[in-house]
BALOBA-1460 file (C-alpha; in Angstrom, 3 decimals):
// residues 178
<rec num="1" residu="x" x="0.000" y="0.000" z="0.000"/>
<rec num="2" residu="x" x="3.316" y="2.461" z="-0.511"/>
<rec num="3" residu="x" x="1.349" y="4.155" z="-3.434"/>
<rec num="4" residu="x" x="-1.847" y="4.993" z="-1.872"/>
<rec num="5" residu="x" x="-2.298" y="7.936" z="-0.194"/>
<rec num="6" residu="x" x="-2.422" y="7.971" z="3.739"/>
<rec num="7" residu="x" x="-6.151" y="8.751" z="3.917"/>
<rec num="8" residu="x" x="-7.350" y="5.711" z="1.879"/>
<rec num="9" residu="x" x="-4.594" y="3.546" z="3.337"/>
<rec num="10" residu="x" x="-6.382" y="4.537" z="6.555"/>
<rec num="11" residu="x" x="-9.545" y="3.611" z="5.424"/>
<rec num="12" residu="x" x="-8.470" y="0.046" z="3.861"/>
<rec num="13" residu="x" x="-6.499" y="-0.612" z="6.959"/>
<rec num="14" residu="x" x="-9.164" y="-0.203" z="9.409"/>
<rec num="15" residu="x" x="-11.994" y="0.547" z="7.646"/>
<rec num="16" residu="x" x="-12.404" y="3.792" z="9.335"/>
<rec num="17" residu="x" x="-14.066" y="6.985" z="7.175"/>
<rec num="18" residu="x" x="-14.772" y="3.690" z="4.782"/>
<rec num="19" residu="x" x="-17.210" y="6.123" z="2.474"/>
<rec num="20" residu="x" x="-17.506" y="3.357" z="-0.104"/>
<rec num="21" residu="x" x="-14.289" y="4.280" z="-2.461"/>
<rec num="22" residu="x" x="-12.645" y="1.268" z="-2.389"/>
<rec num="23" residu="x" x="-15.883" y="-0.895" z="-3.350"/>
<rec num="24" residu="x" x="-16.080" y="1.252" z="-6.571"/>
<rec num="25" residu="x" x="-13.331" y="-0.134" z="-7.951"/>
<rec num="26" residu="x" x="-14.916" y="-3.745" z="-8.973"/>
<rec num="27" residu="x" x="-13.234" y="-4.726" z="-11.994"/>
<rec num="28" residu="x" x="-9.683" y="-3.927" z="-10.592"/>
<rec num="29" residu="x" x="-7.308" y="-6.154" z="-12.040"/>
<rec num="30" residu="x" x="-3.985" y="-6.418" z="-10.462"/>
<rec num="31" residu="x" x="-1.611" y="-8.031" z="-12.858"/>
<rec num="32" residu="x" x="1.333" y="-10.804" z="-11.699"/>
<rec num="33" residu="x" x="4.744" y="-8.988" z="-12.523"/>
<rec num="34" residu="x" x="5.994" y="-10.585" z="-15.435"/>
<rec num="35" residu="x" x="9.236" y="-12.899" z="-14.928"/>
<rec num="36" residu="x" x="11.069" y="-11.544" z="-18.413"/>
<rec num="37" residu="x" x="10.411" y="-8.288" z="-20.135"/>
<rec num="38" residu="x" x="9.308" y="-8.130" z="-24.055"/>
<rec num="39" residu="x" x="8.941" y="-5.254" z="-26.432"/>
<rec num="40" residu="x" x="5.925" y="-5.538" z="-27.951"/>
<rec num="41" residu="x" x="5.489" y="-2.725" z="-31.060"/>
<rec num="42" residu="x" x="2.572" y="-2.835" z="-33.138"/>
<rec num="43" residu="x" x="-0.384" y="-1.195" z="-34.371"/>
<rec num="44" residu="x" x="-3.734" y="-1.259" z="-32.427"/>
<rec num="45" residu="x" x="-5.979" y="-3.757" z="-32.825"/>
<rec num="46" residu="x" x="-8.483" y="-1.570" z="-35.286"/>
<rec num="47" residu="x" x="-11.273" y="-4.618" z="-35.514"/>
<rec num="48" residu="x" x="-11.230" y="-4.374" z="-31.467"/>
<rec num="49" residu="x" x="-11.194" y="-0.369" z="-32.070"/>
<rec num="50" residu="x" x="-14.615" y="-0.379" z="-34.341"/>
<rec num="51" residu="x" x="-16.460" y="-3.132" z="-31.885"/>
<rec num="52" residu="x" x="-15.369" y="-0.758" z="-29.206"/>
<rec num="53" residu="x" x="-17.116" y="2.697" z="-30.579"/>
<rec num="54" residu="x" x="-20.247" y="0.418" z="-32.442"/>
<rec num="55" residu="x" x="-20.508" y="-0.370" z="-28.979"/>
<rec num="56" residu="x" x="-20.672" y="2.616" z="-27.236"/>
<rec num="57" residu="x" x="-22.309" y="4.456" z="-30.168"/>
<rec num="58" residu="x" x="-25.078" y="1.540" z="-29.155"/>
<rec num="59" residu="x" x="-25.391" y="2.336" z="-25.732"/>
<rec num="60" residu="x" x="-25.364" y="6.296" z="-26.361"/>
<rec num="61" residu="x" x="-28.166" y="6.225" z="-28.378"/>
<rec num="62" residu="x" x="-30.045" y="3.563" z="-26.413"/>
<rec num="63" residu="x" x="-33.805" y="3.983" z="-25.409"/>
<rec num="64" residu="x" x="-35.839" y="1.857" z="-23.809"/>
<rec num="65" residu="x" x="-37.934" y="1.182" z="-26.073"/>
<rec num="66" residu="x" x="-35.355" y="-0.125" z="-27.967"/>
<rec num="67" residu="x" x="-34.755" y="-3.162" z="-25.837"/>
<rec num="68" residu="x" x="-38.641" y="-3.425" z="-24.454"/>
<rec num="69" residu="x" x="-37.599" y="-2.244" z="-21.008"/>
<rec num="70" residu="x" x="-40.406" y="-2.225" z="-18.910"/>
<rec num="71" residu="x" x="-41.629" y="0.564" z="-16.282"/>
<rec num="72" residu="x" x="-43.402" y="0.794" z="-12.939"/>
<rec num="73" residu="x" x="-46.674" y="1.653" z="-14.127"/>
<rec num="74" residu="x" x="-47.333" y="3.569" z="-10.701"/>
<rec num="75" residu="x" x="-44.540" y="5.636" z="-10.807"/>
<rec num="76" residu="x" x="-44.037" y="7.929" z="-14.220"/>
<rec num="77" residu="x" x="-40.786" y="8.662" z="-12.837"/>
<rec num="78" residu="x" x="-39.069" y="5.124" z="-12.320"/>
<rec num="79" residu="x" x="-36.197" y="4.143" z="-14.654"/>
<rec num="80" residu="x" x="-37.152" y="1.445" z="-17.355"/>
<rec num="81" residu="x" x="-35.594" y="-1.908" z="-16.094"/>
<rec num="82" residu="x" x="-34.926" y="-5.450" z="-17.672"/>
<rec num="83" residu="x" x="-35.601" y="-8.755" z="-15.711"/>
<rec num="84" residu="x" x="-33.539" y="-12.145" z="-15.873"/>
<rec num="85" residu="x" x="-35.402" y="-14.736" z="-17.999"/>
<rec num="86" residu="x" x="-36.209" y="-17.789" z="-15.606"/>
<rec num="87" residu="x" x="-32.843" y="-19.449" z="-16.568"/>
<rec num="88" residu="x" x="-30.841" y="-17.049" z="-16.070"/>
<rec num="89" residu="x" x="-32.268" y="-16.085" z="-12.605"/>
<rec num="90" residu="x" x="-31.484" y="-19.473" z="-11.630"/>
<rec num="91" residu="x" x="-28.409" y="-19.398" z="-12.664"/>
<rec num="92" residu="x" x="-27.405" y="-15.679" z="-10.774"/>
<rec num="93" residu="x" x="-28.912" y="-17.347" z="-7.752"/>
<rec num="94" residu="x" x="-26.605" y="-20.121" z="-7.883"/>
<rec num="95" residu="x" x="-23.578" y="-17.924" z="-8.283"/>
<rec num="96" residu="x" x="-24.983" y="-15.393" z="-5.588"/>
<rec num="97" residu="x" x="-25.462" y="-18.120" z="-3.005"/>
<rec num="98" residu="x" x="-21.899" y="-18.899" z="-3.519"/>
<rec num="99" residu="x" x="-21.013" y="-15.176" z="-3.000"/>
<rec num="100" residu="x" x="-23.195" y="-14.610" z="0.208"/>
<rec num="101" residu="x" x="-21.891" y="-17.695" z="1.925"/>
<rec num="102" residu="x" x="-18.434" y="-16.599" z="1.220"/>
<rec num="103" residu="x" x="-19.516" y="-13.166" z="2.633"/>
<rec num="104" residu="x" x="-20.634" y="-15.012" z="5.910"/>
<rec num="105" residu="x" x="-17.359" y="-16.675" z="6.651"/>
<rec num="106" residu="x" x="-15.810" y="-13.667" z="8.275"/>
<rec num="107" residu="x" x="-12.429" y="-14.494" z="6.541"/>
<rec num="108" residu="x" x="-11.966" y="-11.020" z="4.639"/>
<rec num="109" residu="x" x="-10.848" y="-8.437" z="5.524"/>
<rec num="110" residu="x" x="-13.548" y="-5.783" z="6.123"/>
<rec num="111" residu="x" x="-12.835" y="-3.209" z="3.279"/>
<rec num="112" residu="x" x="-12.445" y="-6.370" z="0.863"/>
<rec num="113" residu="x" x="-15.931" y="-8.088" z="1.886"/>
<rec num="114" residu="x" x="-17.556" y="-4.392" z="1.303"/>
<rec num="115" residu="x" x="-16.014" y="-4.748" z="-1.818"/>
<rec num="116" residu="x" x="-16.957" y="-8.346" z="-2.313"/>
<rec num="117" residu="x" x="-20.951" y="-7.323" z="-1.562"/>
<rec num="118" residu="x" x="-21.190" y="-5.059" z="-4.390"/>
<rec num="119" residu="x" x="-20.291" y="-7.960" z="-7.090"/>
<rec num="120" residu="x" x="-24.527" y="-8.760" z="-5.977"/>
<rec num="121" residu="x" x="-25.063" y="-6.201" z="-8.595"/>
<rec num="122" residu="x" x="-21.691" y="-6.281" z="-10.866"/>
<rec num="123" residu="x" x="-22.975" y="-9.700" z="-12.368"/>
<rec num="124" residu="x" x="-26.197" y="-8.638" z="-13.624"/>
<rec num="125" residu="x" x="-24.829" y="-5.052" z="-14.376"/>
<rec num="126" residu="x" x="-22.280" y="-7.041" z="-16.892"/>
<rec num="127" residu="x" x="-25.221" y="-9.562" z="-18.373"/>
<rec num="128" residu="x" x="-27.359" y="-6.611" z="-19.106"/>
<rec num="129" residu="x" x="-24.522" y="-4.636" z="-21.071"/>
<rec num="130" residu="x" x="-23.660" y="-7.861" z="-22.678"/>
<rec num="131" residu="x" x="-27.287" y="-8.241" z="-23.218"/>
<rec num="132" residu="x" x="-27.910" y="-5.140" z="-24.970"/>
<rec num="133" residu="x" x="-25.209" y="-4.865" z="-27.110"/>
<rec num="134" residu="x" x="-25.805" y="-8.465" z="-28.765"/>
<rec num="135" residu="x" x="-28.479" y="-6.603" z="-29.671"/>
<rec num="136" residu="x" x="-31.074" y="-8.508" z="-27.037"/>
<rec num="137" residu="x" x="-34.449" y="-7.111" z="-26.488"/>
<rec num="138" residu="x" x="-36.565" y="-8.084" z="-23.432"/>
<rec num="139" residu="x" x="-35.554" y="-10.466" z="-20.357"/>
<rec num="140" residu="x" x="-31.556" y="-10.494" z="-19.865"/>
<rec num="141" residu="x" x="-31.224" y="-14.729" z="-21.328"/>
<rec num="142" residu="x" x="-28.626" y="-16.896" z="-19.322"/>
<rec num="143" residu="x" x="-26.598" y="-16.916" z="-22.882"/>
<rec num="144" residu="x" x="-25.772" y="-13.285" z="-21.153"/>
<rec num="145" residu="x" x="-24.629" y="-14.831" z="-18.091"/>
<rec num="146" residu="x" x="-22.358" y="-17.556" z="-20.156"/>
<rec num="147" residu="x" x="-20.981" y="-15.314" z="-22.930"/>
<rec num="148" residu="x" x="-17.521" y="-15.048" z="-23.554"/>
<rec num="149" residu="x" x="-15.487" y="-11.748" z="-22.754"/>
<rec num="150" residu="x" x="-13.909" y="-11.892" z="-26.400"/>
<rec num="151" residu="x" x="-13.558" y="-13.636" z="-29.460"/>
<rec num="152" residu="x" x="-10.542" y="-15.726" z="-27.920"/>
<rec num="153" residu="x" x="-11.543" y="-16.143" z="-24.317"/>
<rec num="154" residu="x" x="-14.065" y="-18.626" z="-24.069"/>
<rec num="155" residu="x" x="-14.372" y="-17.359" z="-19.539"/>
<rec num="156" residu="x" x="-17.670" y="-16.354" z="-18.701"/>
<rec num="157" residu="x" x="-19.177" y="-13.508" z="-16.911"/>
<rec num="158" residu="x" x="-18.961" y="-15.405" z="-13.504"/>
<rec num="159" residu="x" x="-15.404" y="-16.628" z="-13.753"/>
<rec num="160" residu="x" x="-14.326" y="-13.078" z="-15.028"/>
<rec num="161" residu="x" x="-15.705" y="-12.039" z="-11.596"/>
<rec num="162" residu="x" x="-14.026" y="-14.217" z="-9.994"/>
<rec num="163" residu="x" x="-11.077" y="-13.510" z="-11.365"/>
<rec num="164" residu="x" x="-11.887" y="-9.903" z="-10.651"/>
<rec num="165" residu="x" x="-12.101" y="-11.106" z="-6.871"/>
<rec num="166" residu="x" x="-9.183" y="-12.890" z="-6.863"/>
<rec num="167" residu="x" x="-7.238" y="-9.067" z="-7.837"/>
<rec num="168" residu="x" x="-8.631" y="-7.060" z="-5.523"/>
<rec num="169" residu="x" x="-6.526" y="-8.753" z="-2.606"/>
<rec num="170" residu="x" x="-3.535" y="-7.452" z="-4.566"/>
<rec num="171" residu="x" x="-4.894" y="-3.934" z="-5.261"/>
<rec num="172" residu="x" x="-5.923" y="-3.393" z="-1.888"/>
<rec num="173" residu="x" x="-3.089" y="-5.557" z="-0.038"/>
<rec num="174" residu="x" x="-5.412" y="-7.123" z="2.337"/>
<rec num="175" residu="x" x="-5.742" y="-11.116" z="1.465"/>
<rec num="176" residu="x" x="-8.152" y="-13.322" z="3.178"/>
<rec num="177" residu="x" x="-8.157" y="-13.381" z="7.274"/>
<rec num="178" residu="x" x="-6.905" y="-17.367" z="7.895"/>
């Protein structure tokens, strides 16, 4: 924790003044240091490039109609939402179970299982973006939930989060309590 500065080292130490910073960073990676060094000069990837604005250019010009997002009808101010199809809800309750239990063990560190509890909404956050920009309309499908982060890497959205998990003992120095 040499890099961070005193007041959030305070906060991840003891988790006192914890305001909620350090749970905002949920897809932290914290990358192994590499055992021999290689150059690596070459041009960007420009097929990655044009997925990457198509998909933001999607989700800029998104409305809810768009993807049949349904409303509270009592409220004319409530945000259009999505729902997991039944499979899919079975399968985020599956991986969620997994997640509270390992909240309940008290092995974490404090500031890492505050961290931990937000990946409750990280997963579906993920499966509705993935959703949506497969061009899905209506219920978020468990094919959201199992797609693969790229072309190459067949991982899906639950082991990326665990993986995510796994790097946020290194960003934030704290491992588990045993």
């Amino acid at each position: 924790m040499k890099n961070i500065p005193p007041d959030v080292a305070a906060v991840l130490a003891a988790g006192i003044g914890d305001d909620g910073l350090m749970q905002r960073f949920q897809m932290t990676v914290w990358p192994d240091a590499p055992m021999t060094w290689k150059n690596i000069d070459r041009c960007p990837d420009a097929w990655a490039k044009g997925v990457a604005y198509k998909a933001l250019e999607r989700l800029a010009n998104l409305c809810a109609a768009d993807v049949e997002a349904e409303s509270d009808d009592d409220d004319q101010d409530s945000l259009p939402f999505l729902h997991f199809d039944s499979d899919a809800q079975r399968l985020f309750d599956s991986w969620r179970a997994d997640l509270e239990a390992r909240l309940l063990t008290g092995e974490e560190h404090p500031a890492v299982e505050s961290h931990l509890a937000k990946y409750r909404s990280l997963i579906p956050s993920l499966a509705l973006i993935s959703h949506i920009l497969d061009g899905g309309v209506g219920p978020v499908d468990a094919t959201s939930l199992r797609k693969p982060r790229n072309q190459t890497d067949k991982t899906d959205i639950s082991i990326f989060c665990q993986s995510c998990q796994c790097h946020c003992g290194g960003f934030s120095g704290f491992r588990r309590r045993r």
